[in-house]
Every structure is written in structure tokens, then in C-alpha cells.
N, CA, C and O atoms as CSV, one atom per row, in Angstrom:
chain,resi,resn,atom,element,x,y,z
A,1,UNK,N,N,107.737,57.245,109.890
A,1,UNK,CA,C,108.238,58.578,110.096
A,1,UNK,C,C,107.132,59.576,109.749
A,1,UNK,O,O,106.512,59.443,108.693
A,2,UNK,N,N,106.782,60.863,110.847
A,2,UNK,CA,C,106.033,61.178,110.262
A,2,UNK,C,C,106.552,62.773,109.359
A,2,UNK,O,O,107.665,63.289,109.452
A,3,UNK,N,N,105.698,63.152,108.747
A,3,UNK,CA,C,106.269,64.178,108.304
A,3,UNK,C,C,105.366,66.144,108.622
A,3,UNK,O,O,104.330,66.585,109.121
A,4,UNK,N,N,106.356,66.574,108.081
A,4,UNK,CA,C,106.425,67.947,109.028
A,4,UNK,C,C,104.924,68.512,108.151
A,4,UNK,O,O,104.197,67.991,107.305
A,5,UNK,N,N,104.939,70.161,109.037
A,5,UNK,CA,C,103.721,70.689,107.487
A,5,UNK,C,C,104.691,71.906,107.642
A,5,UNK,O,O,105.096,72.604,108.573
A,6,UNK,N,N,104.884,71.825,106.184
A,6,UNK,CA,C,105.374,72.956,105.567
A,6,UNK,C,C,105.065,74.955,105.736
A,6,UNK,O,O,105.838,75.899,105.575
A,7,UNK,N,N,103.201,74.877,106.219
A,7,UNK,CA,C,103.451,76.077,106.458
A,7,UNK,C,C,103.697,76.365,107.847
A,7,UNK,O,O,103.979,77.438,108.379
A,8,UNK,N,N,103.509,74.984,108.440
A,8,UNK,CA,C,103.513,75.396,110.352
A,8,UNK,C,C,105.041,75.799,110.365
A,8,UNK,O,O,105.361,76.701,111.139
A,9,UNK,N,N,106.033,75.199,109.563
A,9,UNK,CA,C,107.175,75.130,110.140
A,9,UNK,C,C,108.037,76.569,109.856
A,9,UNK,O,O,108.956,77.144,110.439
A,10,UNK,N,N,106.985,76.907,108.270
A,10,UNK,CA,C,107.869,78.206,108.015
A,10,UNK,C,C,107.085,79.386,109.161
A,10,UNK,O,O,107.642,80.470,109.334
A,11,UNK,N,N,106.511,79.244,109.482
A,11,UNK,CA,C,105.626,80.293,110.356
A,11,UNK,C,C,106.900,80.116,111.854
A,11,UNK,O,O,107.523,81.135,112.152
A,12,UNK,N,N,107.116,79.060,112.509
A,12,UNK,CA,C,107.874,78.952,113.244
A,12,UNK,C,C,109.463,79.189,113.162
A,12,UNK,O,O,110.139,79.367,114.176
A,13,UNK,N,N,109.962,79.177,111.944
A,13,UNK,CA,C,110.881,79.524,111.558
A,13,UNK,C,C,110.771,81.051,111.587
A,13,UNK,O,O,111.596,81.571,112.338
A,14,UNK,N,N,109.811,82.035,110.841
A,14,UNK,CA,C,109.728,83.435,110.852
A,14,UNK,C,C,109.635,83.993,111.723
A,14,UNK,O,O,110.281,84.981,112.072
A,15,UNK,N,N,108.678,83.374,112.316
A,15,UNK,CA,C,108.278,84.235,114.272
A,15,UNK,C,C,109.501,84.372,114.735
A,15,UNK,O,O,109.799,85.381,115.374
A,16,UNK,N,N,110.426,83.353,114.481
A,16,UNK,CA,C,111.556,82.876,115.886
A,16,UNK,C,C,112.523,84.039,115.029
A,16,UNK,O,O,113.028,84.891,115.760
A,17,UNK,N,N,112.786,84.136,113.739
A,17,UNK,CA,C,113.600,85.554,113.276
A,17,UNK,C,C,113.111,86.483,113.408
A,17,UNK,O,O,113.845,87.414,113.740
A,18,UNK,N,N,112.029,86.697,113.278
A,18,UNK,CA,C,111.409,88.089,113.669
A,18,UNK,C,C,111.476,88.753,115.191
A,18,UNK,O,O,111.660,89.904,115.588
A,19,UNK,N,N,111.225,87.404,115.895
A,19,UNK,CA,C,111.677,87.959,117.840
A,19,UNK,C,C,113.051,87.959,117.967
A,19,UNK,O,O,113.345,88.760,118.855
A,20,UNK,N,N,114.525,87.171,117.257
A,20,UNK,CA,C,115.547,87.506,117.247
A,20,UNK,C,C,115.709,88.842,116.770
A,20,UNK,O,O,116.392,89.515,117.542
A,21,UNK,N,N,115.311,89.453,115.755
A,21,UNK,CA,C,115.310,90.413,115.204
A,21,UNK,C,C,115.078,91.690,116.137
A,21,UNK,O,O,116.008,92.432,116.454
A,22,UNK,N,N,113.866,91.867,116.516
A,22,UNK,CA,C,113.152,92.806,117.906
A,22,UNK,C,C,114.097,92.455,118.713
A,22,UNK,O,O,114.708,93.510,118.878
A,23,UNK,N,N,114.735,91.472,119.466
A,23,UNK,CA,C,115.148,91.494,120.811
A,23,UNK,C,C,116.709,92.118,120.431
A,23,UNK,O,O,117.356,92.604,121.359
A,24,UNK,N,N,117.204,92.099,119.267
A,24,UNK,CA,C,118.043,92.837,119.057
A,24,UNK,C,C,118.497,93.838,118.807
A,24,UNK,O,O,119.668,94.164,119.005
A,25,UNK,N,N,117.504,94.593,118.253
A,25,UNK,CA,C,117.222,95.936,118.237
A,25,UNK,C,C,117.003,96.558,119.842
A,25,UNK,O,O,117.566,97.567,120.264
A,26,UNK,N,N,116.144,95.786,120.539
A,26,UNK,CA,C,115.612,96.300,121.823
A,26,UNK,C,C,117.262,96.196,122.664
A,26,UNK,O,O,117.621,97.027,123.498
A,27,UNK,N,N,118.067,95.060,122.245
A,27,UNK,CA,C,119.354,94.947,123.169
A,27,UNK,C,C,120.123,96.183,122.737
A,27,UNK,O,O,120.565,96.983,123.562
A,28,UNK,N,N,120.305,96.351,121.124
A,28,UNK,CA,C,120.995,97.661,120.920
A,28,UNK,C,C,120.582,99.291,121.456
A,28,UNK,O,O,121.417,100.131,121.790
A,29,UNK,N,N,119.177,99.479,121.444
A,29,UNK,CA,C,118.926,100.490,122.120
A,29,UNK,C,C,119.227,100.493,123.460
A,29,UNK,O,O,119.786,101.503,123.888
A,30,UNK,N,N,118.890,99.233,124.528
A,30,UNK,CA,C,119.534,99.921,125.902
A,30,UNK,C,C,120.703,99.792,126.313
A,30,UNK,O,O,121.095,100.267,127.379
A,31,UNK,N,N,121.528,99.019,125.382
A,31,UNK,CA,C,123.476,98.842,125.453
A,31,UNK,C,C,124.206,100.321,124.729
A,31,UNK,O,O,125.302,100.871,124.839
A,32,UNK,N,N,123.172,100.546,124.092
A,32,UNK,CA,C,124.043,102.105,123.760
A,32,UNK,C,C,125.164,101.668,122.587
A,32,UNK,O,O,125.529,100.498,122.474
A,33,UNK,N,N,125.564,102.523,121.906
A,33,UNK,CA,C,126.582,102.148,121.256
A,33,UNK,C,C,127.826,101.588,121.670
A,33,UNK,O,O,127.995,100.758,120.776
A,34,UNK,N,N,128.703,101.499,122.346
A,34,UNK,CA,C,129.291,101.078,123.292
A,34,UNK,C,C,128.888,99.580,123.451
A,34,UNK,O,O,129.288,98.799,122.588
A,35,UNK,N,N,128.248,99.186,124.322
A,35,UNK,CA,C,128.008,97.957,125.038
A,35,UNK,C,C,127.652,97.189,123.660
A,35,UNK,O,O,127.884,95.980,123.646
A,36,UNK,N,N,126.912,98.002,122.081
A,36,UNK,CA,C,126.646,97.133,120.918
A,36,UNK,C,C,127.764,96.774,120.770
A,36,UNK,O,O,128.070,95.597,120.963
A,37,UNK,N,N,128.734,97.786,120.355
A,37,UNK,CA,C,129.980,96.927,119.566
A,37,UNK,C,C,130.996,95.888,120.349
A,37,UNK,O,O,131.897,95.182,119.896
A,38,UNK,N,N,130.496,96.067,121.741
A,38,UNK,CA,C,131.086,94.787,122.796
A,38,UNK,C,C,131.127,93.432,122.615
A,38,UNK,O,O,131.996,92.563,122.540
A,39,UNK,N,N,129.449,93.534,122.546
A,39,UNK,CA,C,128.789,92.628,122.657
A,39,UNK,C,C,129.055,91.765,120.830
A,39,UNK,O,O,129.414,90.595,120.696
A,40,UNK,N,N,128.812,92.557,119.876
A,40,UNK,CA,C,128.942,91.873,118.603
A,40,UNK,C,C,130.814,91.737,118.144
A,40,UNK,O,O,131.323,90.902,117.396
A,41,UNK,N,N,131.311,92.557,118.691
A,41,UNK,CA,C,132.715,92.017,119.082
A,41,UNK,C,C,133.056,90.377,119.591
A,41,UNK,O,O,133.510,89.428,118.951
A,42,UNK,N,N,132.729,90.469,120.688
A,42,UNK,CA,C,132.887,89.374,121.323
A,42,UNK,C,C,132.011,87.876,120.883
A,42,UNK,O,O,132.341,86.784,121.345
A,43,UNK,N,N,131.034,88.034,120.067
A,43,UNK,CA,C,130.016,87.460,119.324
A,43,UNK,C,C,130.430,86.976,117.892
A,43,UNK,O,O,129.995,85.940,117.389
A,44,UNK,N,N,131.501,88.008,117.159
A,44,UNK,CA,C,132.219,87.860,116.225
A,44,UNK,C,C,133.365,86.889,116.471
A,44,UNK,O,O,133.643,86.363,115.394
A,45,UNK,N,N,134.081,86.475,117.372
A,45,UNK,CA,C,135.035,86.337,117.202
A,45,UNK,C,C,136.474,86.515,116.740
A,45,UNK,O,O,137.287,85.806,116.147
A,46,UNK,N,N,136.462,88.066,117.380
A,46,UNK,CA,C,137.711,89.076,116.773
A,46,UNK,C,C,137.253,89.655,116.202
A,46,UNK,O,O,137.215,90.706,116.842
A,47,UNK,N,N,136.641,89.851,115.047
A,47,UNK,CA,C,136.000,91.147,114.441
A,47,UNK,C,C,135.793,92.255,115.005
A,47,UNK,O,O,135.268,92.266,116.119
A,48,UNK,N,N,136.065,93.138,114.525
A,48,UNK,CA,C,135.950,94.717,114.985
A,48,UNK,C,C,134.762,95.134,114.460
A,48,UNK,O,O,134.676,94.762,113.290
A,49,UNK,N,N,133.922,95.676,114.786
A,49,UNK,CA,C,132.315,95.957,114.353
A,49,UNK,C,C,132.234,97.351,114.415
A,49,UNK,O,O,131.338,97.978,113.851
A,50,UNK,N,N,133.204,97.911,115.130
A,50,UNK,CA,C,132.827,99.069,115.631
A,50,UNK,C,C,133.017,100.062,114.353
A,50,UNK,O,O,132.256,100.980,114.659
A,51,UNK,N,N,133.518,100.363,113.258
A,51,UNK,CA,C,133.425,100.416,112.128
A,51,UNK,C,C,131.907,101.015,111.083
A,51,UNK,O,O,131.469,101.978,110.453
A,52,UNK,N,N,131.611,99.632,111.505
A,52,UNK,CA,C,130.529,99.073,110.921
A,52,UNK,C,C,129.067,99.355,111.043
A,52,UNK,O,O,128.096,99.344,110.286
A,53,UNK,N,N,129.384,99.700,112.728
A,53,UNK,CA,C,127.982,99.417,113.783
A,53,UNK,C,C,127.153,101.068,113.403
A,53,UNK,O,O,127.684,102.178,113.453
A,54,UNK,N,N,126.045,100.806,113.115
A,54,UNK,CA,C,124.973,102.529,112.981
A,54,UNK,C,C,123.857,101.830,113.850
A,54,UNK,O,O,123.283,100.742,113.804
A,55,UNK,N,N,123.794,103.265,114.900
A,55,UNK,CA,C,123.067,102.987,116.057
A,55,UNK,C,C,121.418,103.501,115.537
A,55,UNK,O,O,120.345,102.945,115.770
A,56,UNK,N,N,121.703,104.776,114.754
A,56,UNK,CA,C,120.453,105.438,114.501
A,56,UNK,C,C,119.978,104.611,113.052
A,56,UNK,O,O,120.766,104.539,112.109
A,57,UNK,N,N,119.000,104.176,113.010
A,57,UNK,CA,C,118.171,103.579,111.954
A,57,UNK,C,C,116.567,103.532,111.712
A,57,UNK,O,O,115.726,102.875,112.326
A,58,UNK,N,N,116.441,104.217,110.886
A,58,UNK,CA,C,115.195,104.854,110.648
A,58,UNK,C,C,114.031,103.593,110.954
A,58,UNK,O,O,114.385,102.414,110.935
A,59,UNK,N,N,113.124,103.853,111.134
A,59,UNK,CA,C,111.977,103.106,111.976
A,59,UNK,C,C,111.461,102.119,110.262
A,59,UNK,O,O,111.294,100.902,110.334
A,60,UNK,N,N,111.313,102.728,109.140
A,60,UNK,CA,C,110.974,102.519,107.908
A,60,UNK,C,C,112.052,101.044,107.540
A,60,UNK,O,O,111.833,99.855,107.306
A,61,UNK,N,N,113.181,101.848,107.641
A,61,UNK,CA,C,114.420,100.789,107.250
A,61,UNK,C,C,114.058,99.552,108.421
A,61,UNK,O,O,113.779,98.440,107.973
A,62,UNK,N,N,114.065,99.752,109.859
A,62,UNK,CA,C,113.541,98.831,110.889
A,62,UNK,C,C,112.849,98.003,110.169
A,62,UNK,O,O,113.350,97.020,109.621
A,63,UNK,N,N,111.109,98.459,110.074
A,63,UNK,CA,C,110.654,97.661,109.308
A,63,UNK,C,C,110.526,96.450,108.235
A,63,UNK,O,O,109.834,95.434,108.168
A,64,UNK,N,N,111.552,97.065,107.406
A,64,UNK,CA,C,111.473,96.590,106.115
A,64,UNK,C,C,112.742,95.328,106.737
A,64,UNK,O,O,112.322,94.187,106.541
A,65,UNK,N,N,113.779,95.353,107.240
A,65,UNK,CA,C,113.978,94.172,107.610
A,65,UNK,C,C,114.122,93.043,108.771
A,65,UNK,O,O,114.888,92.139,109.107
A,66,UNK,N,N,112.643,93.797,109.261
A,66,UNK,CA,C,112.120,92.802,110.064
A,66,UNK,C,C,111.264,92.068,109.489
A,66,UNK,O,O,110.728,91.048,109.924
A,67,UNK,N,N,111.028,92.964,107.774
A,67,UNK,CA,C,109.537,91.724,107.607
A,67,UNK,C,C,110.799,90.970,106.375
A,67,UNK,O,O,110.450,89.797,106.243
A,68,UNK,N,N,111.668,91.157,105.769
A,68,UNK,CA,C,112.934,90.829,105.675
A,68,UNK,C,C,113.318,89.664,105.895
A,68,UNK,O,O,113.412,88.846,104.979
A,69,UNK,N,N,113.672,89.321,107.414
A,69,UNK,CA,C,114.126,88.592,108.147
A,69,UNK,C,C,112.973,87.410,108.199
A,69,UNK,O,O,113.130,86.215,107.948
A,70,UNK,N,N,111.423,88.294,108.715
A,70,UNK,CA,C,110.517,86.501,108.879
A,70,UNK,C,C,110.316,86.246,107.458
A,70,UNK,O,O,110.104,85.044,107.300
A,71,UNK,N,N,110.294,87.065,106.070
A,71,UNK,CA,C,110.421,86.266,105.207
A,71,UNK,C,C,111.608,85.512,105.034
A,71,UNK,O,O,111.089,84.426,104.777
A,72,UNK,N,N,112.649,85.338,104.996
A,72,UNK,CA,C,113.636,84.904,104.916
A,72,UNK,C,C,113.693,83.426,105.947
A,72,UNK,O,O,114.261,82.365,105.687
A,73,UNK,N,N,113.002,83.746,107.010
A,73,UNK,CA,C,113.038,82.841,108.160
A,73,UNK,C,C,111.818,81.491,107.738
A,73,UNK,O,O,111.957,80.289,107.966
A,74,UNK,N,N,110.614,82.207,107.052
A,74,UNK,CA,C,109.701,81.096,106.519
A,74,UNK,C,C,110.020,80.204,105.405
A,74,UNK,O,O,109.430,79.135,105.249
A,75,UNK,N,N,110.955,80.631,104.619
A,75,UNK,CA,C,111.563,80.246,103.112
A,75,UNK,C,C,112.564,78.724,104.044
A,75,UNK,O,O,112.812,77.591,103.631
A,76,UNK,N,N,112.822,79.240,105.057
A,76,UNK,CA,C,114.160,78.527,105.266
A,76,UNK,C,C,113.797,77.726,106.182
A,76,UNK,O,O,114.633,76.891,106.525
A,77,UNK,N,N,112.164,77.723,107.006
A,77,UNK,CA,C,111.225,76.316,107.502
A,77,UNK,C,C,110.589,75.535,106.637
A,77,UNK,O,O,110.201,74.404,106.931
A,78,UNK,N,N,110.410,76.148,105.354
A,78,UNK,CA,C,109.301,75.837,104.207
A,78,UNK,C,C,110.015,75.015,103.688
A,78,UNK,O,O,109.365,74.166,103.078
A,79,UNK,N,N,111.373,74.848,103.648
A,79,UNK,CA,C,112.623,74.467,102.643
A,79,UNK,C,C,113.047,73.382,103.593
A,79,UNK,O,O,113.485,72.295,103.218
A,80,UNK,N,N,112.892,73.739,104.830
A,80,UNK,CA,C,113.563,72.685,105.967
A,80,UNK,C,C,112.184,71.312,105.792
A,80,UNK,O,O,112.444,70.174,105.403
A,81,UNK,N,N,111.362,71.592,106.021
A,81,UNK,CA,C,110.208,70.855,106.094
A,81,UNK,C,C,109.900,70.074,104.562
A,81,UNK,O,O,109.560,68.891,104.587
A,82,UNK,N,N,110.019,70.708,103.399
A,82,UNK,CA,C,110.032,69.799,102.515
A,82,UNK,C,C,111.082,68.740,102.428
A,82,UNK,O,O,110.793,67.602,102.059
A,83,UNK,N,N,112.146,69.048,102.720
A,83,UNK,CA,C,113.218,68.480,102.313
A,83,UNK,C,C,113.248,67.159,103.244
A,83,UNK,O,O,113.536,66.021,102.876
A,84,UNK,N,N,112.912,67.552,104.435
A,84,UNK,CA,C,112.297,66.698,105.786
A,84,UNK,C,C,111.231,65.637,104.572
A,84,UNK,O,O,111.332,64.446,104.279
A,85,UNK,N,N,110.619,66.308,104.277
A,85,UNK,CA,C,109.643,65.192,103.992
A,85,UNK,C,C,109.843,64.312,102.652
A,85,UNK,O,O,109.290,63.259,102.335
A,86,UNK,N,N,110.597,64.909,102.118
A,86,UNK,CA,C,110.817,64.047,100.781
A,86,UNK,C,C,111.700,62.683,101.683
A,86,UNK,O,O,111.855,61.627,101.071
A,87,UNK,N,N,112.045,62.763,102.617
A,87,UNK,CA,C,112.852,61.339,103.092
A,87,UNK,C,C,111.826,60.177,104.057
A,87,UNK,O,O,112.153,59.140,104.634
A,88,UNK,N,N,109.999,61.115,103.888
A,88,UNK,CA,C,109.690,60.298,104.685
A,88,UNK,C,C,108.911,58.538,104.042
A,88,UNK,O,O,109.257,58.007,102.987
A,89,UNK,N,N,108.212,58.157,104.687
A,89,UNK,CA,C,107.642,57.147,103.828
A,89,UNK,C,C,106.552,57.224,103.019
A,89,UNK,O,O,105.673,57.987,103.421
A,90,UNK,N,N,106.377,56.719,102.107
A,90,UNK,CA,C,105.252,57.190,101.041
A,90,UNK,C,C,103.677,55.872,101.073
A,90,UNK,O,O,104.047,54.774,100.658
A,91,UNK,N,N,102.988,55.887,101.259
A,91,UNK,CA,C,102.111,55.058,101.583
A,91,UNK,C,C,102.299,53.127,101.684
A,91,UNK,O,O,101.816,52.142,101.125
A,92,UNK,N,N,103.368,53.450,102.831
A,92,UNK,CA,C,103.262,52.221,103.012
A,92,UNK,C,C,104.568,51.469,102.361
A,92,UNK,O,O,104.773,50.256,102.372
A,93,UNK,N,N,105.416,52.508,101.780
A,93,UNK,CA,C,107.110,51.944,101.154
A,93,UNK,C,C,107.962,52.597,102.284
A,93,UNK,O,O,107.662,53.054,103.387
A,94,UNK,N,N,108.746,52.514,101.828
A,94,UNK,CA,C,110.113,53.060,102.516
A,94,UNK,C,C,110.754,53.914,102.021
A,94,UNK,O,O,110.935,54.179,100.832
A,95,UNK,N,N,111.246,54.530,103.222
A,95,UNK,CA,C,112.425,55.844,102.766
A,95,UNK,C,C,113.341,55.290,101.879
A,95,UNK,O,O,114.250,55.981,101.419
């Protein structure tokens, strides 16, 4: 078995939250408020969002959890990948 590398995986883990992150922001700006709370309505599963939902959000706040999110996203490849590897084989023994 081979085993993962820990920083490739958290890097792939962050990128991939960080472009979820952007493409969601980019979906909320051209759905308008409206088409947001549709869409995370229907995404929820009954939940009412509309409540909840703030369209205007300062570019600063943006920021901060987008870098937020790929930290959060590398912790949770870094964590996936060790844990991956503690089950692999160790020179020549077995899992």
C-alpha cells in the first residue's frame, strides 16, 4: 500500500475549498438575492435561509474566510493523509 504525502494532500484539500468558496460567492453575486436563497433552500433540505442569507459582505470579511476555509481545507487533507498512512505498511510488515 502506498502511502499519501501529507502536504500534497492538504494543498489539494485547500485549493478545492478555496474554489468552492469563490465559485460561491461568484454564484451568489449573479443569482441575486432571490435565486441565493432558492438555491440554498433547496440545497438545505427544507430550511429556510432566507432569514439568514446577507448578500452584501465586505471584501475584508470575503477574505478572511476564504483564507479560513483553505486553512481549514489543508488541516482536513493533512489529517486525511496521516491517518491514511498510519494503516499503511511499515518496512516490509503489515498493516
Amino acid at each position: 500500500m502506498e502511502t499519501m504525502n501529507v502536504e500534497r494532500a492538504g494543498l489539494a484539500f485547500g485549493f478545492t475549498g478555496a474554489l468552492l468558496y469563490v465559485g460561491c460567492a461568484l454564484l451568489m453575486m449573479m443569482a441575486g438575492s432571490a435565486g441565493t436563497v432558492k438555491l440554498f433552500n433547496s440545497l438545505l433540505h427544507g430550511l429556510d435561509v432566507s432569514g439568514i442569507a446577507r448578500m452584501e459582505v465586505p471584501l475584508g470579511e470575503s477574505l478572511l474566510g476564504l483564507v479560513g476555509t483553505f486553512l481549514m481545507g489543508w488541516l482536513t487533507g493533512a489529517c486525511i493523509a496521516l491517518i491514511y498512512n498510519m494503516g499503511t505498511t511499515k518496512a516490509g510488515g503489515t498493516a
